[in-house]
C-alpha positions, 0 to 999 in steps of 0.5 A: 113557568115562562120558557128562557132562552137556555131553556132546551125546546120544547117538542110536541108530543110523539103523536103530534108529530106522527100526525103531521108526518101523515099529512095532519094539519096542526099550525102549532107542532108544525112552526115547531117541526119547522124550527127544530133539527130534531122533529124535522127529521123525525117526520121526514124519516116517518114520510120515508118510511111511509113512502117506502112502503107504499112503493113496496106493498100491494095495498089490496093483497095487504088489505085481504091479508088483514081481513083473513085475520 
């Protein structure tokens, strides 16, 4: 079926856009992510919330507290 112009966007799929979030390389999703209001701040919340933590998190005590499981 061909895509009109009333016809709402068409997002990638969630994992697509994560993927592209954590710094993924996808031409596709990511022209899309570049058009859409919507994606755009869905991957710009999910690279915040990345950064965020990363500035509060001490990767090696979280490493060590995931290998006494």
């Amino acid at each position: 079926m061909e895509e009109r112009e009333t016809d709402p966007p068409r997002h990638p799929p969630g994992h697509r856009l994560d993927a592209i979030a954590a710094g993924d390389l996808d031409s596709g999703a990511s022209a899309h992510v570049e058009s859409c209001e919507a994606c755009t701040r869905y991957v710009g919340e999910l690279r915040a919330q990345a950064a965020r933590f990363r500035a509060e998190s001490d990767a090696r005590a979280f490493v060590a507290r995931a290998e006494a499981r």
